[in-house]
C-alpha positions in Angstrom: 27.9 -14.5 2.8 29.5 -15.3 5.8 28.0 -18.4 7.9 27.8 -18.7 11.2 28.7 -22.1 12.8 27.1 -24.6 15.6 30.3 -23.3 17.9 29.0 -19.4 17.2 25.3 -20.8 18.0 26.1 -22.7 20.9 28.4 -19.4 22.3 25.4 -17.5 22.0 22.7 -19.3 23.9 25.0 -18.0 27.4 23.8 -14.7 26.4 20.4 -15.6 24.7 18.9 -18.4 26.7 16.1 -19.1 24.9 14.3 -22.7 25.0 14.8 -23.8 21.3 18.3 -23.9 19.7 16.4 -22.7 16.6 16.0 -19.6 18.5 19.2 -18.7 19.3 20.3 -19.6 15.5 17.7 -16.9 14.6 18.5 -14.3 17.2 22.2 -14.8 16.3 21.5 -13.6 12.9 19.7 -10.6 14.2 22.3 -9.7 16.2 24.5 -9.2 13.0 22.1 -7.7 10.9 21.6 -5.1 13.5 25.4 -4.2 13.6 25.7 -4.3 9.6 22.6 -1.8 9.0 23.8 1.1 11.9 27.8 0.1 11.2 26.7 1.5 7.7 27.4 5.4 7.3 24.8 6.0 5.0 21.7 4.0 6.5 22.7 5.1 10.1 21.7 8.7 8.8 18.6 7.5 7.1 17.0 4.9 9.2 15.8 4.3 13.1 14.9 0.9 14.3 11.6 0.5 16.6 9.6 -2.7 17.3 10.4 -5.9 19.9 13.9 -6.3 18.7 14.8 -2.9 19.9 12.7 -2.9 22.4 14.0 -5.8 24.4 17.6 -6.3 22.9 18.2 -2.7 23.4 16.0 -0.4 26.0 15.1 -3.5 28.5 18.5 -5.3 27.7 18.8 -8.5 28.6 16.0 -9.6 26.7 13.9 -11.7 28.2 11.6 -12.3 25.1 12.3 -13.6 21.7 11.7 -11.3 18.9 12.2 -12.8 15.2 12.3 -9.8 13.1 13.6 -5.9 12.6 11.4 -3.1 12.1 12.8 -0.3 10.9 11.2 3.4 10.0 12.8 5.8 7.5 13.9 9.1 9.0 15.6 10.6 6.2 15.0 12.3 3.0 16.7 9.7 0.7 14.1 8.1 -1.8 13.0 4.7 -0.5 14.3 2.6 -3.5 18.0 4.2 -2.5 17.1 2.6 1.8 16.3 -0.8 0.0 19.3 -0.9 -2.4 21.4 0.0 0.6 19.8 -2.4 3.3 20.1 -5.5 0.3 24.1 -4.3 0.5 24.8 -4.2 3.7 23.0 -7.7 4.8 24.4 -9.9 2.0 27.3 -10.5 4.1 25.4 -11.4 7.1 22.1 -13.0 5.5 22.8 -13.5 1.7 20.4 -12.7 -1.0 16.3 -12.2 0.3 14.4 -14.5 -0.9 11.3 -11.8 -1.4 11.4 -8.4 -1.5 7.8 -6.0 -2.0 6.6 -3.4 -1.8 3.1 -3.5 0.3 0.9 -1.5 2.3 0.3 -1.9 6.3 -3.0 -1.7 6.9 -3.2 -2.7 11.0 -6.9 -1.8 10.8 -10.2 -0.7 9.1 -10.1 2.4 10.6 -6.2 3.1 9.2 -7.5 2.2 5.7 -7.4 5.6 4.7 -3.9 6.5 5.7 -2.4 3.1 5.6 1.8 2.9 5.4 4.2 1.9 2.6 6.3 -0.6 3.9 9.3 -2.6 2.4 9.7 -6.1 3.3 12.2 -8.0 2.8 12.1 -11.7 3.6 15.4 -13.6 4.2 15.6 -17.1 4.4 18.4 -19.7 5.6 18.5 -23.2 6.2 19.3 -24.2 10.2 22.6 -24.7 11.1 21.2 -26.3 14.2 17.8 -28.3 12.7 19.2 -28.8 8.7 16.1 -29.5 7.6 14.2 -26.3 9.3 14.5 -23.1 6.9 15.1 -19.7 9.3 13.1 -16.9 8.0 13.9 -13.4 8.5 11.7 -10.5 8.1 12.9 -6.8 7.9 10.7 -4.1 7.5 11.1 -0.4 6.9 8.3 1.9 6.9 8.9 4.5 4.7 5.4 6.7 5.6 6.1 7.9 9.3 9.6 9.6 8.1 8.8 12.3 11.3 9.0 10.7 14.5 7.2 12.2 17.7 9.9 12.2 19.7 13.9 12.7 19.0 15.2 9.8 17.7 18.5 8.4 20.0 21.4 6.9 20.2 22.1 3.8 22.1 24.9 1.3 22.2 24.7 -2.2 20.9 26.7 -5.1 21.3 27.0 -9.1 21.5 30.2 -11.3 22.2 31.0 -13.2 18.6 34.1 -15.2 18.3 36.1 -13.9 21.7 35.7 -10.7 20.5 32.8 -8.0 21.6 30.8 -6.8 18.4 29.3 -3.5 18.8 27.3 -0.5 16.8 25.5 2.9 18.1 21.5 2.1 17.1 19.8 4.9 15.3 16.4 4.2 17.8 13.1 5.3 19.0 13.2 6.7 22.6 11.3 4.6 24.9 8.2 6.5 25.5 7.4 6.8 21.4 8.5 2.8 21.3 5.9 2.2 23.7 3.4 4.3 22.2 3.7 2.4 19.1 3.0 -0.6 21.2 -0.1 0.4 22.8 -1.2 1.7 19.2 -0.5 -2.2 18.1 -2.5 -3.6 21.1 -5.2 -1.3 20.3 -5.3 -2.7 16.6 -4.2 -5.6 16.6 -4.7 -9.3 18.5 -0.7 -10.2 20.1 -0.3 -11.2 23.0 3.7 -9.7 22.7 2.0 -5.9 22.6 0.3 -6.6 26.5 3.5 -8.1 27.5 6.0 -5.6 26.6 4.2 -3.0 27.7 3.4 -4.6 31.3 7.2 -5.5 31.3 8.2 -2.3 30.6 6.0 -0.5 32.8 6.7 -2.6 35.5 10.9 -3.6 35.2 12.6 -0.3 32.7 15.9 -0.1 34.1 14.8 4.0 33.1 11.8 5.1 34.6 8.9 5.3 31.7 5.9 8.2 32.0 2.6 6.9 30.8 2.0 10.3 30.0 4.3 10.4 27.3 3.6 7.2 26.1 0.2 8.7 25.6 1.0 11.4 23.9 3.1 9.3 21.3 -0.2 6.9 20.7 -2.3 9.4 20.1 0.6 11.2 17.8 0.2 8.2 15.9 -3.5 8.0 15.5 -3.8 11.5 14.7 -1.5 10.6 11.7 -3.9 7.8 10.7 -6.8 10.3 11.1 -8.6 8.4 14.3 -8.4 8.2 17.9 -9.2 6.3 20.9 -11.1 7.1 24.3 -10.5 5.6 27.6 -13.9 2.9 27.4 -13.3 1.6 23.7 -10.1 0.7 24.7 -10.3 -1.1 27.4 -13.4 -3.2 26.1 -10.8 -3.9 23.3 -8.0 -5.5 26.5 -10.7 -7.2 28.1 -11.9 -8.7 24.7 -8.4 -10.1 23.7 -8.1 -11.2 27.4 -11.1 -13.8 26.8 -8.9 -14.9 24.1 -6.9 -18.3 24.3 -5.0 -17.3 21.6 -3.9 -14.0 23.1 -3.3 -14.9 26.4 -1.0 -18.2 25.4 1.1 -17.0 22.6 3.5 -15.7 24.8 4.6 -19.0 26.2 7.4 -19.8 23.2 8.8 -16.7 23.6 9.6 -16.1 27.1 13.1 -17.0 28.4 12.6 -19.9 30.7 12.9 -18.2 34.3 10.6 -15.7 33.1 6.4 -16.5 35.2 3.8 -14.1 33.0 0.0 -14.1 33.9 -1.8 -12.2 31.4 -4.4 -11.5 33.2 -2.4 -9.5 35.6 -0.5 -8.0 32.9 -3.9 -6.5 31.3 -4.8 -5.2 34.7 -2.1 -3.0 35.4 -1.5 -1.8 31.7 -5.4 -0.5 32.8 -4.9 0.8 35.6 -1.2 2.7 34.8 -1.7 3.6 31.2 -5.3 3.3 29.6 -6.6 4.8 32.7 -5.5 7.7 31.6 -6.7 8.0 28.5 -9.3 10.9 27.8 -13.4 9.7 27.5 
């Protein structure tokens, strides 16, 4: 394993401001394991990463929230025990041995209990170069049920500045519009206050423009696969349910870069009005 130092941490926070050093330890490490999974001919062909790491680090680069974890979805036809064999190579360098690594089903809600995913996870841990007595713990997951994405998987370029020298990859990724479809499928079954906000920030600041149609159709593509669906009024009663949540509507504040002002209340109305809106009764 190769260890990263307080120099490489402190380098990093001018291109990851984020308020705790812990933070940028974290997102540091990321930043690496992202390179060592797609740098890696044989996963590249077999996996494509989706979730708030992607999302932000990726399609809304710079980020402007902190994501902890990868989530990554396998697109080819290699048996999954060959994907975790190969992810556990490819990170030792960057993260060392996992300290945990199951088998487990996803189940994000009682209506997906009858189709629910097979998901790897493997959890990584490592003490704080930054807090020594703070343990970092990194989470990747790799769904290995939705193999057939909705939408063409893409391309995009990756890279972070790492000892003077500019580290880069091509991400096997989610297009946009099926990202974001997974998101509104997570604020739908789920309690986050991260699935409002990176819809409403994508909606609203995508350096691309974003359809809400398509987003739709990727949502629903998803809930067809669990077997259920969603009209227009049971989800909305769902966004104004977690909005009378102190929980929800306050988890965000860790998370945000500091320059970043985020009124959730705001955020819920115009994921209404431009997205669930549109939903069929």
């Amino acid at each position: 394993m190769t260890p990263i130092t307080r120099r490489d941490i402190l380098a990093h926070q001018a291109v990851v401001p984020w308020a705790a050093p812990c933070q940028v330890e974290q997102d540091l490490l990321l930043c690496r394991a992202m390179v060592a999974l797609f740098d890696d001919k044989f996963l590249s062909s077999q996996i494509a990463m989706r979730g708030g790491t992607l999302l932000h680090k990726v399609h809304l680069a710079p980020a402007v929230r902190y994501s902890e974890d990868l989530d990554l979805v396998v697109v080819g036809t290699r048996p999954a025990d060959h994907i975790r064999r190969a992810i556990r190579r490819v990170l030792t360098d960057v993260l060392g041995a996992p300290r945990a690594s199951v088998w487990g089903t996803l189940v994000l809600a009682i209506r997906n209990t009858v189709k629910p995913s097979r998901v790897l996870r493997m959890t990584y841990s490592a003490r704080s170069v930054m807090e020594p007595n703070r343990m970092l713990d990194i989470v990747i997951e790799a769904n290995v049920t939705e193999r057939k994405p909705h939408r063409a998987v893409v391309e995009m370029p990756f890279s972070f500045p790492f000892r003077e020298k500019a580290v880069q990859t091509r991400i096997q990724g989610f297009d946009i519009h099926e990202m974001l479809g997974t998101k509104m499928r997570a604020l739908f079954q789920r309690k986050r206050g991260r699935d409002l906000f990176d819809l409403y920030w994508a909606l609203t600041q995508s350096p691309t423009p974003v359809e809400p149609a398509a987003i739709i159709a990727s949502f629903e593509h998803y809930l067809k696969q669990e077997g259920t669906k969603a009209g227009r009024a049971e989800f909305v009663q769902i966004l104004e349910g977690h909005l009378k949540d102190r929980g929800f509507c306050s988890d965000m504040q860790p998370l945000l870069r500091t320059d970043i002002t985020y009124d959730p209340q705001a955020a819920g109305k115009h994921v209404k009005n431009h997205l669930l809106n549109l939903l069929p009764e």
